[in-house]
N, CA, C and O of each residue as an XYZ file, in Angstrom:
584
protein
N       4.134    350.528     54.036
C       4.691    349.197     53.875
C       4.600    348.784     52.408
O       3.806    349.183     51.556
N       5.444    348.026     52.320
C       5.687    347.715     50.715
C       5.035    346.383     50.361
O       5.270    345.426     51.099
N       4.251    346.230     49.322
C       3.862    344.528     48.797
C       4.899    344.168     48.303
O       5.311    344.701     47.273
N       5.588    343.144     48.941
C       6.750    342.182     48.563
C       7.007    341.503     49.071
O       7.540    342.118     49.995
N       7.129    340.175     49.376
C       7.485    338.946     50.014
C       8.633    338.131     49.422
O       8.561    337.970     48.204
N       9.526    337.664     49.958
C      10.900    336.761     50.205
C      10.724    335.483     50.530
O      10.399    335.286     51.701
N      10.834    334.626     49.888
C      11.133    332.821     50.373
C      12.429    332.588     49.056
O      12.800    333.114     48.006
N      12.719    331.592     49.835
C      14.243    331.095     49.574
C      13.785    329.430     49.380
O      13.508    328.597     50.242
N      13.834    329.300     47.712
C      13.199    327.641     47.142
C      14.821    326.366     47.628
O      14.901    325.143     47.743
N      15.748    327.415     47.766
C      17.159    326.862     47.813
C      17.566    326.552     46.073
O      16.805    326.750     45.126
N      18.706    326.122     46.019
C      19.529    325.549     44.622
C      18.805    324.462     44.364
O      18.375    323.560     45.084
N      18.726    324.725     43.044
C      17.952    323.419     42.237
C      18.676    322.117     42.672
O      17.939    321.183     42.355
N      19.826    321.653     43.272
C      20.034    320.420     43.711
C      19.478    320.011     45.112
O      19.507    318.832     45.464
N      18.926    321.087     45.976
C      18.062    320.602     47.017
C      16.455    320.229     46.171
O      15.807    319.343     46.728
N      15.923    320.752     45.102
C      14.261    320.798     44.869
C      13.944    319.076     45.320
O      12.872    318.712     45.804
N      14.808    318.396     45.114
C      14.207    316.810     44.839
C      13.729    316.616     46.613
O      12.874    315.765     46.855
N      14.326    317.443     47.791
C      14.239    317.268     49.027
C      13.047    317.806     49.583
O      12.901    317.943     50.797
N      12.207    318.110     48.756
C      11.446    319.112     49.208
C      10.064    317.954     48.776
O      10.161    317.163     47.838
N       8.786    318.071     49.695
C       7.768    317.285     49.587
C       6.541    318.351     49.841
O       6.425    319.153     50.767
N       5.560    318.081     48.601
C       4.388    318.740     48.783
C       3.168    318.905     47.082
O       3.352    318.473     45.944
N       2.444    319.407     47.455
C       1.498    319.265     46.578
C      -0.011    320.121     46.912
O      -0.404    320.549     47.997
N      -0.742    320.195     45.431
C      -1.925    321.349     46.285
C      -2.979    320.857     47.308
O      -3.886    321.500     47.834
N      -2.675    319.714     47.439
C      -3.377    319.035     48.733
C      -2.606    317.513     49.229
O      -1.809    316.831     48.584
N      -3.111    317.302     50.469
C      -2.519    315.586     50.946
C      -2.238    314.637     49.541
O      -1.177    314.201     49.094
N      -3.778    314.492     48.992
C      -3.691    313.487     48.209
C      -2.451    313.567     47.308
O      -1.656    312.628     47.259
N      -2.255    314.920     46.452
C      -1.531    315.187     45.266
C       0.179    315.776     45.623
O       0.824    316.473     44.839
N       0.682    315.293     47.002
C       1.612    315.807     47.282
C       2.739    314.884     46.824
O       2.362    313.731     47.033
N       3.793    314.898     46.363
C       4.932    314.162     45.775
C       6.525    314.271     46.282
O       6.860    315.290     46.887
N       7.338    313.393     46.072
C       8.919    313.973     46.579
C       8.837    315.097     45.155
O       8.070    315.013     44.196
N       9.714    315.947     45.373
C       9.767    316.771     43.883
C       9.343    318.314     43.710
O       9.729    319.221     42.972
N       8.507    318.216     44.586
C       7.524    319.820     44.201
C       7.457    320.785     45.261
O       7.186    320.176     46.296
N       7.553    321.736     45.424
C       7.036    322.798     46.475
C       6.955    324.002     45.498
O       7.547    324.657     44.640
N       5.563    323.806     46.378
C       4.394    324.917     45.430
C       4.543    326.289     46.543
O       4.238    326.523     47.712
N       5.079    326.873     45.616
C       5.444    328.247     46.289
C       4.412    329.502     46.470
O       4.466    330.490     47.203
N       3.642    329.154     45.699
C       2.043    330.342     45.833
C       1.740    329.678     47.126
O       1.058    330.447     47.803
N       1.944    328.696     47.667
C       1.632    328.450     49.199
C       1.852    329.063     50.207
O       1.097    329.573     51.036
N       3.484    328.976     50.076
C       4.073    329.790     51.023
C       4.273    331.871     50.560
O       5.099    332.575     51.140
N       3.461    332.324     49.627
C       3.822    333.717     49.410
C       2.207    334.080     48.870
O       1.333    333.413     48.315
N       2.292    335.251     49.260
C       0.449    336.040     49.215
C       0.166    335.906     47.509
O       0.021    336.917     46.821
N       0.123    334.850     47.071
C       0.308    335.556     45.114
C      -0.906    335.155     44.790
O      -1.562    334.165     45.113
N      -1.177    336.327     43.905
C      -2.829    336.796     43.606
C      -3.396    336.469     42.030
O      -4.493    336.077     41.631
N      -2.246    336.783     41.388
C      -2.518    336.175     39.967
C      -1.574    335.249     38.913
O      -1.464    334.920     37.732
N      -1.233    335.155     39.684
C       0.136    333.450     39.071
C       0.835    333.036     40.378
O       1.206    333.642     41.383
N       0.863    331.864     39.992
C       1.510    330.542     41.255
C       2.875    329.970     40.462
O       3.383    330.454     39.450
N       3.361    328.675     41.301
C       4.480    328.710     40.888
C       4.942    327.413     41.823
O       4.716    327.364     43.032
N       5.612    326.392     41.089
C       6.446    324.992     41.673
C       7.372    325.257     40.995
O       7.343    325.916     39.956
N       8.556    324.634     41.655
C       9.591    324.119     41.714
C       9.294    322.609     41.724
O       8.389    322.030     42.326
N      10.378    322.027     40.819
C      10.159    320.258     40.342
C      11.466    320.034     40.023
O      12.366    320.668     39.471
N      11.295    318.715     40.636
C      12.385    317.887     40.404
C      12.222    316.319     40.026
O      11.591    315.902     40.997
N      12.374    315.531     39.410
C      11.917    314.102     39.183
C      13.487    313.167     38.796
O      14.275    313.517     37.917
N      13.642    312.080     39.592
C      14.694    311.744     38.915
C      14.319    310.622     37.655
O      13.199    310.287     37.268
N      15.950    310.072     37.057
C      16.004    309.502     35.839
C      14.687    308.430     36.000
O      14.451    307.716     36.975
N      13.787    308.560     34.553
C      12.956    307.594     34.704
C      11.743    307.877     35.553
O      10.811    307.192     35.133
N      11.507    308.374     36.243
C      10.581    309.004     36.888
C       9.399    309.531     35.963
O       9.775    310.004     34.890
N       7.844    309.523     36.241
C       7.009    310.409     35.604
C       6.073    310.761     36.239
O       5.832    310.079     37.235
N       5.252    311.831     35.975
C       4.104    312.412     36.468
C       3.242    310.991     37.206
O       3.122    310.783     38.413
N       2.642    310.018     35.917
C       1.792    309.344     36.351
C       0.204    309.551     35.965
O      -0.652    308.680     35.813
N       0.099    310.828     35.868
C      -1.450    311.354     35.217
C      -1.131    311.915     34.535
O       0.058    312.141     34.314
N      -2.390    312.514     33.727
C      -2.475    313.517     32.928
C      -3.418    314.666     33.529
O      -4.342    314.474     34.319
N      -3.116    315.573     33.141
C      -4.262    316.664     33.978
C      -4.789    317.877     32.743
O      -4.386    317.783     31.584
N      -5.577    318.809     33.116
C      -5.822    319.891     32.122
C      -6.640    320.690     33.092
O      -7.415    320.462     34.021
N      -6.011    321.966     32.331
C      -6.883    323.465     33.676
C      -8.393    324.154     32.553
O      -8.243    324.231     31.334
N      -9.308    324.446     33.021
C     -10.235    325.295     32.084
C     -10.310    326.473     32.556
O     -11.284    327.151     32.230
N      -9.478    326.933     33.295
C      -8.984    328.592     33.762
C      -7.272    329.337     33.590
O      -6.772    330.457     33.488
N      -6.801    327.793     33.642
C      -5.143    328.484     34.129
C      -4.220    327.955     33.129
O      -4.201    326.770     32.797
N      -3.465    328.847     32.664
C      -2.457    329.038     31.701
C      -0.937    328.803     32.601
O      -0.534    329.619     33.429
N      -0.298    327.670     32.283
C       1.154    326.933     32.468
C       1.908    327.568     31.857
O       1.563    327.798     30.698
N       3.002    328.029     32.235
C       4.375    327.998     31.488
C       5.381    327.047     32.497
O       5.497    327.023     33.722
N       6.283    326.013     31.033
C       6.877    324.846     31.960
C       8.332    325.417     31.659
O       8.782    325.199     30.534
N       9.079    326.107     32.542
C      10.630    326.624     31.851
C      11.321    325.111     32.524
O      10.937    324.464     33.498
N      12.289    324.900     31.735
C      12.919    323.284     32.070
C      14.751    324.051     32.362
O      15.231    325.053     31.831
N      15.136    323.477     32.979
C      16.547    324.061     33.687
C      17.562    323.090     33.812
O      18.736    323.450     33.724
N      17.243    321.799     34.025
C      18.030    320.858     34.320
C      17.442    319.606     33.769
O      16.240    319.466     33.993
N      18.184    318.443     32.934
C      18.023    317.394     32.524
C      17.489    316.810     31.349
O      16.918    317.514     30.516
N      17.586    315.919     31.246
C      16.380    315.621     30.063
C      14.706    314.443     30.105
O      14.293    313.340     30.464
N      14.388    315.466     29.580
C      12.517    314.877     29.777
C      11.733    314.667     28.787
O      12.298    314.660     27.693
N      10.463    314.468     28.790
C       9.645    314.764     27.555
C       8.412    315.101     28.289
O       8.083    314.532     29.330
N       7.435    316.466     27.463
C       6.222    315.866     28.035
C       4.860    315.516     27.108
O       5.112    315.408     25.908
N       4.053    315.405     27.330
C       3.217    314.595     26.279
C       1.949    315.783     27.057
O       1.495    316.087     28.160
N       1.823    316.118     25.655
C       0.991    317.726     25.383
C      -0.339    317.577     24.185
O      -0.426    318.210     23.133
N      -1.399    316.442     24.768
C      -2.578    315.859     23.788
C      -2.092    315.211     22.780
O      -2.111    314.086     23.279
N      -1.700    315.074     21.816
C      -1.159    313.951     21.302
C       0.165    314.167     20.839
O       0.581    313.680     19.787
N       0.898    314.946     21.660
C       2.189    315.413     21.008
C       3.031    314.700     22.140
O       2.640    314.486     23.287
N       4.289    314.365     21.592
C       5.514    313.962     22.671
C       6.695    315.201     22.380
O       7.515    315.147     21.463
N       6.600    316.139     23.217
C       7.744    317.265     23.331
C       8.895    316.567     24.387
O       8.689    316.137     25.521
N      10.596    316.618     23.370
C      11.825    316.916     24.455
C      11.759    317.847     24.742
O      11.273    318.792     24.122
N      12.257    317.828     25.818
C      12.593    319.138     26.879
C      14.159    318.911     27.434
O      14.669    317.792     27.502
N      14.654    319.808     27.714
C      15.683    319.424     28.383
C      16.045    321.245     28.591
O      15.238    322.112     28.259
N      17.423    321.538     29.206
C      17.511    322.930     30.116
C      17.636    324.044     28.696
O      18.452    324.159     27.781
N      16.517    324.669     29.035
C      16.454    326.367     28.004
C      14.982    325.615     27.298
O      14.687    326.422     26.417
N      14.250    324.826     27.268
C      12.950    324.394     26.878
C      12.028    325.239     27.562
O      11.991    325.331     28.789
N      11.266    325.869     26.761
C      10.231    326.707     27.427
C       8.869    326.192     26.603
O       8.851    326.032     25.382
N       7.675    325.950     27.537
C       6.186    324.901     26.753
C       5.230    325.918     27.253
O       4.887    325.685     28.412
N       4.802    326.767     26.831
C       3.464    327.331     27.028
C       2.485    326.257     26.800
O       2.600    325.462     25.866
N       1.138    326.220     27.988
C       0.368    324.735     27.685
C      -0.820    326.188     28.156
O      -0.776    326.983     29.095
N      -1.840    326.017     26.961
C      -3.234    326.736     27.420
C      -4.473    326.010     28.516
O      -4.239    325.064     29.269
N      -5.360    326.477     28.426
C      -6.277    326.172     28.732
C      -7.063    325.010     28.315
O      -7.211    325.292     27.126
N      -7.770    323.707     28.513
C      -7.901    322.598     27.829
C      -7.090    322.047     27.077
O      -7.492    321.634     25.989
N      -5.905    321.911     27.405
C      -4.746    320.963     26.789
C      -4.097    320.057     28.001
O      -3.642    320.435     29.080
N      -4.197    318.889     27.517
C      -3.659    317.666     28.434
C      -2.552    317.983     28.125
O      -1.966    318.301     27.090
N      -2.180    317.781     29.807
C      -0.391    317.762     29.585
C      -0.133    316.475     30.962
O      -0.956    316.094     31.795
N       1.591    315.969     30.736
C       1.763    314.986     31.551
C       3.194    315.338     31.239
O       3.512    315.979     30.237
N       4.180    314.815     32.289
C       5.729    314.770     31.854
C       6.510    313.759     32.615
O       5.980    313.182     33.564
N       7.880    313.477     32.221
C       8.640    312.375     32.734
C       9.965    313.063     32.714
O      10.319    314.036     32.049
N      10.646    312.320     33.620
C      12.151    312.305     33.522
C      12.780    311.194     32.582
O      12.693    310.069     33.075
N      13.396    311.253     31.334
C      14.004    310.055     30.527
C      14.813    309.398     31.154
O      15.672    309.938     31.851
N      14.691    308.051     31.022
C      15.591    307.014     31.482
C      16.691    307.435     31.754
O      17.124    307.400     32.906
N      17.410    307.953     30.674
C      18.460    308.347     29.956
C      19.063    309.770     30.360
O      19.935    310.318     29.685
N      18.426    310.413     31.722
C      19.079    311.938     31.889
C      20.074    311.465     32.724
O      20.246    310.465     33.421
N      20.975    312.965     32.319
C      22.051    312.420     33.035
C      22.006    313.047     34.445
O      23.164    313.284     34.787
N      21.101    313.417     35.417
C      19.837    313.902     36.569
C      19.112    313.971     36.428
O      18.473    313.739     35.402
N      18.799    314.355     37.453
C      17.357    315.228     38.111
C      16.734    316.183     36.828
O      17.400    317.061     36.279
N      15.360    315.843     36.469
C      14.834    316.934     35.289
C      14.080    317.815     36.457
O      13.316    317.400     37.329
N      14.513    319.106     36.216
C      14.278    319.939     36.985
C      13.080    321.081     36.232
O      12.730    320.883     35.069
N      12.773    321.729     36.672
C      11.662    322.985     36.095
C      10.729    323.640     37.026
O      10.121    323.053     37.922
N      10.665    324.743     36.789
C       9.551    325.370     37.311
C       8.504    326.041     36.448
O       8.698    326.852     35.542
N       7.239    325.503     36.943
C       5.814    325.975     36.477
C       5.320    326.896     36.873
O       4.940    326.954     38.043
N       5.191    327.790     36.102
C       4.186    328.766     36.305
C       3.036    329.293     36.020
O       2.968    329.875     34.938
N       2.090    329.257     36.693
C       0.551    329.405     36.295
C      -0.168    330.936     36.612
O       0.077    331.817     37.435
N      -0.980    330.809     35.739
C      -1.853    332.110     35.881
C      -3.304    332.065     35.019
O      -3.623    331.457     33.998
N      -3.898    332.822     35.743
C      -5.370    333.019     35.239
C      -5.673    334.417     34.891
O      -4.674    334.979     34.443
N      -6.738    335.181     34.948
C      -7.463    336.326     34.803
C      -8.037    336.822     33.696
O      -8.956    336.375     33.010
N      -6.949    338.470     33.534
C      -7.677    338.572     32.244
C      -6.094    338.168     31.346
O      -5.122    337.579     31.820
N      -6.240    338.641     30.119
C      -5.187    338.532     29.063
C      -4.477    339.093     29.348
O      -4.946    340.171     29.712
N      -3.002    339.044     29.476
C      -2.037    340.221     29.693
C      -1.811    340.846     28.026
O      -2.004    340.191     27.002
N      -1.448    341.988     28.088
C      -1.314    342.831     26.630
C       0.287    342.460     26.400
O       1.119    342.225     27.276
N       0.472    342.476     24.965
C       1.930    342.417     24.869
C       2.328    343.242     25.452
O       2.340    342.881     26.629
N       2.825    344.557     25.314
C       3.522    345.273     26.124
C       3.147    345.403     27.048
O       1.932    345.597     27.033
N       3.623    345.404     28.063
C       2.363    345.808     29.400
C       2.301    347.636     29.484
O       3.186    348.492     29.475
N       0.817    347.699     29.567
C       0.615    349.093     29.813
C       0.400    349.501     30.642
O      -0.250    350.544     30.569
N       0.673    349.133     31.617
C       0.467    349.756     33.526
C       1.519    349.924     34.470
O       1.367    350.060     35.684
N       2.946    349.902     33.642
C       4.287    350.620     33.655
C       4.442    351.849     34.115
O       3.491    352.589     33.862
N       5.236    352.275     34.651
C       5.603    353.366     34.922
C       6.835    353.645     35.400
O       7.101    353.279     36.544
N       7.989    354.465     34.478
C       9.375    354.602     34.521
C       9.380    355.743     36.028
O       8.529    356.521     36.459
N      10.814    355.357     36.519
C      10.923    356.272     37.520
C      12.653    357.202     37.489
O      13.439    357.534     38.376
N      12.639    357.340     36.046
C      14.583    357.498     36.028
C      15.056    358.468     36.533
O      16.124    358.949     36.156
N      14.292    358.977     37.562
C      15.055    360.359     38.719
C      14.901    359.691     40.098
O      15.042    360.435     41.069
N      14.644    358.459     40.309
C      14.804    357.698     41.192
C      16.342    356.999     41.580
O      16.449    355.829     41.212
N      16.969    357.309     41.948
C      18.413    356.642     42.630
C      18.548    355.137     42.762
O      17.698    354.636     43.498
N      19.238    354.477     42.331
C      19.685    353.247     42.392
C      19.910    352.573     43.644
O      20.732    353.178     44.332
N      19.551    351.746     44.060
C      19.833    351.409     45.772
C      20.990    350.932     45.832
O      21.481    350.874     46.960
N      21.627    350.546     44.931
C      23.130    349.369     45.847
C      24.351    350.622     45.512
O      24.257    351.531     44.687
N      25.247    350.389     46.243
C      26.267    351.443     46.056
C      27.323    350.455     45.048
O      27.203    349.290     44.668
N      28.481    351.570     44.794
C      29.344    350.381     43.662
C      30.400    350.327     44.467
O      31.432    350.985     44.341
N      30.115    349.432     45.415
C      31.088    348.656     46.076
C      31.486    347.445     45.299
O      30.615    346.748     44.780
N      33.069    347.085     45.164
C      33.397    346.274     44.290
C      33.473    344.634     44.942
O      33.784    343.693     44.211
């Protein structure tokens, strides 16, 4: 049997329909946290949606887990310890370890600021990754059906 699992988040114009959070208290319209629903061992992962004007509301900070915020849809800002970053779709925010972060949807988008977070802990990943392994006498699975 193969390690691989399938869930379907739907099109970023359903994310805003979707309700949840890493517990009761912290659950929101906006988010579904997908390391929930899939076995994942060393990075997690939401889907977000907030509409115009909309914001987090807190500020938070991890002392284990490393964020990446890729932004896809709208325009936002987020406020990263004393910095105010735009964001808007192709914005990518690496946020480390002990760094306050918080974000909003601007008054002013013309939607839904959309993004997905992705987190991870462990050890360091190496730039290249070295635990690769090419397989180019392996056959391609899809046929070239047009």
């Amino acid at each position: 049997m193969s390690d691989y699992e399938v869930t379907r988040i739907g099109g970023m114009d359903q994310w805003r329909d979707n309700f949840g959070g890493f517990d009761e208290s912290r659950a929101r319209d906006g988010r579904r946290v997908v390391d929930h629903e899939l076995t994942m061992q060393y990075i997690g992962m939401t889907a977000n949606a907030l509409v115009p004007g909309e914001e987090a509301g807190y500020w938070h900070t991890h002392s284990r887990v490393e964020e990446l915020y890729v932004f896809l849809d709208g325009l936002g800002q987020m406020g990263v310890d004393d910095d105010v970053v735009d964001v808007e779709a192709g914005t990518v925010v690496r946020v480390g370890q002990g760094v306050y972060r918080t974000w909003r949807a601007r008054p002013d988008s013309p939607g839904e600021l959309r993004w997905l977070c992705i987190r991870a802990g462990g050890e360091q990943l190496p730039h290249m990754p070295d635990d690769s392994a090419r397989a180019p006498e392996r056959p391609m699975p899809w046929s070239d059906e047009s």
